[in-house]
C-alpha positions in Angstrom: -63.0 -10.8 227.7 -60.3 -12.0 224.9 -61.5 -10.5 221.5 -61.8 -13.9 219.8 -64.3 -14.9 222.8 -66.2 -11.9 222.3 -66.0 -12.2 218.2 -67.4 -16.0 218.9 -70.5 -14.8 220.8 -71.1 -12.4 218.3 -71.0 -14.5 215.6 -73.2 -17.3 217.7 -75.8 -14.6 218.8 -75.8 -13.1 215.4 -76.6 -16.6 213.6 -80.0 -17.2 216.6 -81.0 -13.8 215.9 -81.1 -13.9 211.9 -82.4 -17.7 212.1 -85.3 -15.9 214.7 -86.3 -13.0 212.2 -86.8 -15.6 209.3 -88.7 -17.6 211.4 -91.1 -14.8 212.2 -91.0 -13.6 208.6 -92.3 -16.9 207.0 -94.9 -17.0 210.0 -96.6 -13.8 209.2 -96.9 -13.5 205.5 -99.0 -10.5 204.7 -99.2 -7.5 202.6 -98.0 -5.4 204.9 -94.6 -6.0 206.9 -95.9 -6.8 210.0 -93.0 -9.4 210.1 -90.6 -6.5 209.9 -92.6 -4.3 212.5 -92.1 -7.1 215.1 -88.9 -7.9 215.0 -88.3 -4.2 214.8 -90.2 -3.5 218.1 -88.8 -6.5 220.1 -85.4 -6.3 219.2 -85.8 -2.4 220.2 -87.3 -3.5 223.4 -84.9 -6.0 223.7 -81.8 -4.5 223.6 -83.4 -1.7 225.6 -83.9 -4.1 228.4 -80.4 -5.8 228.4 -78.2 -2.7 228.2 -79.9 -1.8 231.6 -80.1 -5.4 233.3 -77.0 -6.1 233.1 -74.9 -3.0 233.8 -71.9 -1.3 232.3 -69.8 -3.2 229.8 -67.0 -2.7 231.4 -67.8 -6.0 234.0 -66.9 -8.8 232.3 -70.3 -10.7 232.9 -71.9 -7.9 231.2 -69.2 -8.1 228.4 -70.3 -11.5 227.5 -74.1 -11.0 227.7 -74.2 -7.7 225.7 -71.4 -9.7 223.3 -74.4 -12.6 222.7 -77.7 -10.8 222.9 -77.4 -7.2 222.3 -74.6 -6.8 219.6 -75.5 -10.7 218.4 -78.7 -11.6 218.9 -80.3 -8.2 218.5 -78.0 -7.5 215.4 -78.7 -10.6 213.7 -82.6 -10.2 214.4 -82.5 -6.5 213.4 -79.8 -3.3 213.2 -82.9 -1.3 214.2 -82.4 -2.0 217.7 -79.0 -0.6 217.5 -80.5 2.7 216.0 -83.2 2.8 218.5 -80.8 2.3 221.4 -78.3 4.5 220.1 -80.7 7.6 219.5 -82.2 6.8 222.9 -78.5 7.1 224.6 -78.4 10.5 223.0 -81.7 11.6 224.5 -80.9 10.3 228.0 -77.4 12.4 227.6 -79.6 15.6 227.0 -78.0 15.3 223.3 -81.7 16.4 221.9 -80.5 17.5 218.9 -78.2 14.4 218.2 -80.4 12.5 219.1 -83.0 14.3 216.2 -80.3 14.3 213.5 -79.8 10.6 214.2 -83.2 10.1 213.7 -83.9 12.3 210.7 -80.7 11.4 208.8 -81.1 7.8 209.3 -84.3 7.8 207.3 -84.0 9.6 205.3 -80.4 8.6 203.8 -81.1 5.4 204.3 -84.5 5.5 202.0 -82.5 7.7 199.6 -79.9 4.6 199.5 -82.6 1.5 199.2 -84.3 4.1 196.3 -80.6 4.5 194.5 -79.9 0.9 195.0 -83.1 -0.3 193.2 -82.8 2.3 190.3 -78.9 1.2 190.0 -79.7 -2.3 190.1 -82.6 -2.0 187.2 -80.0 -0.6 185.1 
């Protein structure tokens, strides 16, 4: 696939998938981010699902479709699917402790960075 195809369906996927998670954010208001937690879990099972259905990315079919829906629609709906799949690759690889630091750094660097972020930006 051409690299302005694949940019195209990346972009188009991208656009359903952030359009999807406000959807489902302004349908479940609540004190806790159950909103968040949703998308979170589908998109994980999501992109879970299509990296196996439809085979390596090297065929081009499977280009297109993990193009749209897993980098796309699943990036646009939530990055945490990418994490999740990512960490999971490094389990099935036997890359446990990959696999943990992924996990573990990702938290918590990204928690540190959301805490240094608000305290910058109340400054």
């Amino acid at each position: 696939m051409h690299l302005a195809s694949s940019l195209l369906l990346i972009a188009l996927g991208g656009a359903a998938g952030s359009v999807a998670r406000a959807l489902i954010a302004l349908a479940l208001p609540a004190r806790f981010p159950w909103a968040t937690l949703l998308v979170n879990v589908a998109g994980s099972f999501l992109i879970g699902w299509l990296m196996v259905r439809f085979g390596p990315a090297e065929q081009p079919a499977a280009s297109s479709v993990r193009s749209l829906w897993a980098v796309g629609f699943c990036g646009g709906f939530t990055t945490f699917s990418t994490f999740s799949w990512q960490t999971l690759d490094q389990m099935t690889k036997g890359h446990w402790g990959a696999a943990a630091a992924n996990v573990l750094l990702s938290v918590a660097l990204c928690l540190f960075a959301v805490w240094l972020g608000f305290r910058l930006g109340r400054v």
